[in-house]
N, C-alpha and C positions, 0 to 999 in steps of 0.2 A: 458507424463503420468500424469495424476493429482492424485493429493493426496488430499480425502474428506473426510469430517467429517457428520455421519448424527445423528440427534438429534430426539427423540419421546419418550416420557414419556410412552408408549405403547408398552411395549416387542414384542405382535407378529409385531406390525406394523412395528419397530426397526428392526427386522433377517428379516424382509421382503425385505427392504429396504436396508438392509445390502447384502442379497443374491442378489440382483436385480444388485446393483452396482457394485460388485465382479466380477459379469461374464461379465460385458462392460469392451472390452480391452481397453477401451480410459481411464479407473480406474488404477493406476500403482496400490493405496494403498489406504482405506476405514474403519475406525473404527466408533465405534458409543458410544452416550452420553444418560443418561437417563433421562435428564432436560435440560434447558439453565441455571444451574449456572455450571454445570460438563462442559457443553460447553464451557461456555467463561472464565472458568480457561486454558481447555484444547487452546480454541485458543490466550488467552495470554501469553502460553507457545512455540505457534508458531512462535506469532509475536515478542517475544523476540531470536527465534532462527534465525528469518530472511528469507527472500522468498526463499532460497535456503539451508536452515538449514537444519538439521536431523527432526525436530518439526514440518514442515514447514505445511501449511493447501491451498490448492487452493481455494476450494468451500467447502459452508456448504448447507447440503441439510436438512431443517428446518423446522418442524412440529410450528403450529402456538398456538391452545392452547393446556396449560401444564399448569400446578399448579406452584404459583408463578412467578418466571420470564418469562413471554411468550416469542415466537416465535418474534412478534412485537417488541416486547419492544428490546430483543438481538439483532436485526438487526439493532434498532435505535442505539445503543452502539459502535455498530459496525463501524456505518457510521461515529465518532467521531475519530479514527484511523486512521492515514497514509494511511496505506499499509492495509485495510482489508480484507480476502477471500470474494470470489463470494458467492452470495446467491439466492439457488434456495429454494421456497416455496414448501413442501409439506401438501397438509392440505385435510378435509373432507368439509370444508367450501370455497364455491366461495363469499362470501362477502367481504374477506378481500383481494380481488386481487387489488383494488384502493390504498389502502396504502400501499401492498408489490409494486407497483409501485412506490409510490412516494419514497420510500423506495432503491428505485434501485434496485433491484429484477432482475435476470436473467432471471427465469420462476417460474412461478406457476402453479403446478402439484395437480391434485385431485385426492384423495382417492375415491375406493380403485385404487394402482398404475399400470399400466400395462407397462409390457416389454418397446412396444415401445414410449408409450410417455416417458416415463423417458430415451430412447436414444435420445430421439429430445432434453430432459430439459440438458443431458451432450452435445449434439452436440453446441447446443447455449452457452454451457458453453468456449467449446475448441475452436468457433468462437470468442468468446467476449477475449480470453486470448489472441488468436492469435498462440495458437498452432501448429506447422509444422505437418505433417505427419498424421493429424487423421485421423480416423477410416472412409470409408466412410458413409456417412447417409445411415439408414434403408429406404428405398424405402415406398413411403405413396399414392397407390390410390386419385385421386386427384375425387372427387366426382364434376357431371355434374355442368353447370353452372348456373342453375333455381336453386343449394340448398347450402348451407354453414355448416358447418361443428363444432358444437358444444360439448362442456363437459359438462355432467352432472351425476356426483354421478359416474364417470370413465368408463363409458360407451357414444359411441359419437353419437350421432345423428347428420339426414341431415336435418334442417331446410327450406321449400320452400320459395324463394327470396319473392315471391309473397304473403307472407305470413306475412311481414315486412310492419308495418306500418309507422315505422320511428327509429333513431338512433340515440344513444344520447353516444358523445364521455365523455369520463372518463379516463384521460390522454393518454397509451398508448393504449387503449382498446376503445373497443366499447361497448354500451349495445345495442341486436339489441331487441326490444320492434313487439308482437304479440299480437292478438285478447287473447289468452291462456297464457299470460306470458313475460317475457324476459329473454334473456339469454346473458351473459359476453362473449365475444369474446377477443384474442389479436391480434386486426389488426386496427389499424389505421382510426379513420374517414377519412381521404383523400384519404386515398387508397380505401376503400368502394366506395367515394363518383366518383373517377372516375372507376372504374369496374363495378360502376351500374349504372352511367349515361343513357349509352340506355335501361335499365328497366323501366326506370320514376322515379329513384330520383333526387332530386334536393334538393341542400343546403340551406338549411332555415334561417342558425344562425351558429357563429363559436363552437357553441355544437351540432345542429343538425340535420340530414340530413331527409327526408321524402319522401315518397311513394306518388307523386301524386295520385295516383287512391284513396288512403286511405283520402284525404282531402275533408272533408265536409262540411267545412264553411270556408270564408276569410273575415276575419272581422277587419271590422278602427273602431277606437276609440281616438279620439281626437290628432291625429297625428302618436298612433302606429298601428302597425297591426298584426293582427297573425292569427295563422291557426288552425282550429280545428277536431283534429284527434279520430275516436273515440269519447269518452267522454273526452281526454286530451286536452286544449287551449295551443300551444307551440308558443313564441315571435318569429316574425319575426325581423330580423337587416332591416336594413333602405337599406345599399348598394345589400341587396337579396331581395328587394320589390317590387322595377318594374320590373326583369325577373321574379319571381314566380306569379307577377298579369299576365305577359304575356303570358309565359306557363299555366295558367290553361283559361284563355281566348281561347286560341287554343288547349283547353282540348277536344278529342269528345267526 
């Protein structure tokens, strides 16, 4: 049973958050903080009681801005600690998902929160501890394989593959880049890059992956080469130059 801490300088979003966690039985115990300095007194009370204390904190599930000490910043403090609780991201912002990564971040959850994703962000929680016994996973429709599966503003849209002019990785995440936009995924450029190999991606660069049909021009310039997508010019690496002149040679 975990024991969490959640933080939000935002009362209704706080009992939101609080109600949310309370009724996941994989929660044994759930209080909450009105800023990050009530936080990290409250988990420096933990981590002097010990991982199996009466104090004790698993995971902290952490709104990112707040007046004064943010979300970021507590996490960084955090990670200066032995023994520190899990940190799962809650925020209204997908911009800071690259730095809750680097950050070690278990999940980052967008507002406003719904049931089931905040059972995926405790599931990956009780995976990552290594917990016995959880709760099993909420069952998630697994949407066709022409579309992926995005957050925005906590509503999820299916994105069409073919609709993907290229992807550009951001450590454990992808951004996958559209005529309309881009959108933050957490899944891996390699794992993309083979699940869409038979659509017509092809690896560009060790940041990113591209939609043949989308490439418009392949241009050398005094030994480099790159590809131009759209109106974006993205570098090709040296070792992906002769397969992608080849492939698009035997483009029809």
């Amino acid at each position: 049973m975990l024991r969490a801490l959640a933080v939000d300088d935002e009362r209704p979003s706080l009992e939101e958050l609080l109600y949310l966690l309370d009724a996941d039985p994989r929660i044994g115990s759930v209080e909450g903080a009105g800023d990050a300095t009530e936080a990290l007194r409250r988990i420096n009370r933990a981590l002097e009681s010990g991982p199996h204390g009466p104090e004790a904190i698993d995971v902290v599930f952490l709104d990112i801005q707040m007046p004064g000490l943010d979300g970021l910043d507590l996490a960084r403090l955090l990670t200066g600690f032995a023994r520190p609780p899990l940190v799962v991201f809650v925020t209204a912002h997908e911009d800071f998902a690259v730095q809750a990564f680097d950050l070690k971040a278990v999940d980052y959850v967008l507002k406003p929160v719904r049931r089931e994703r905040l059972a995926e962000a405790v599931r990956r929680v009780v995976e990552q501890r290594g917990t016995a016994g959880a709760a099993p996973r909420i069952p998630v429709h697994e949407p066709d394989p022409g579309h992926i599966p995005v957050e925005l503003g906590g509503v999820t849209r299916f994105v069409p593959v073919d609709d993907i002019t290229h992807v550009e990785a951001q450590g454990d995440y992808a951004r996958l880049h559209t005529d309309k936009g881009s959108h933050l995924v957490r899944i891996p450029l390699s794992t993309l890059e083979e699940r869409w190999r038979a659509r017509g991606f092809v690896r560009i660069h060790r940041r990113h992956l591209v939609a043949l049909r989308h490439i418009g021009e392949l241009r050398l310039d005094a030994g480099t080469v790159s590809v131009l997508v759209g109106s974006e010019e993205l570098q090709v690496s040296r070792r992906h130059a002769r397969e992608l002149r080849d492939l698009l040679m035997r483009r029809p």
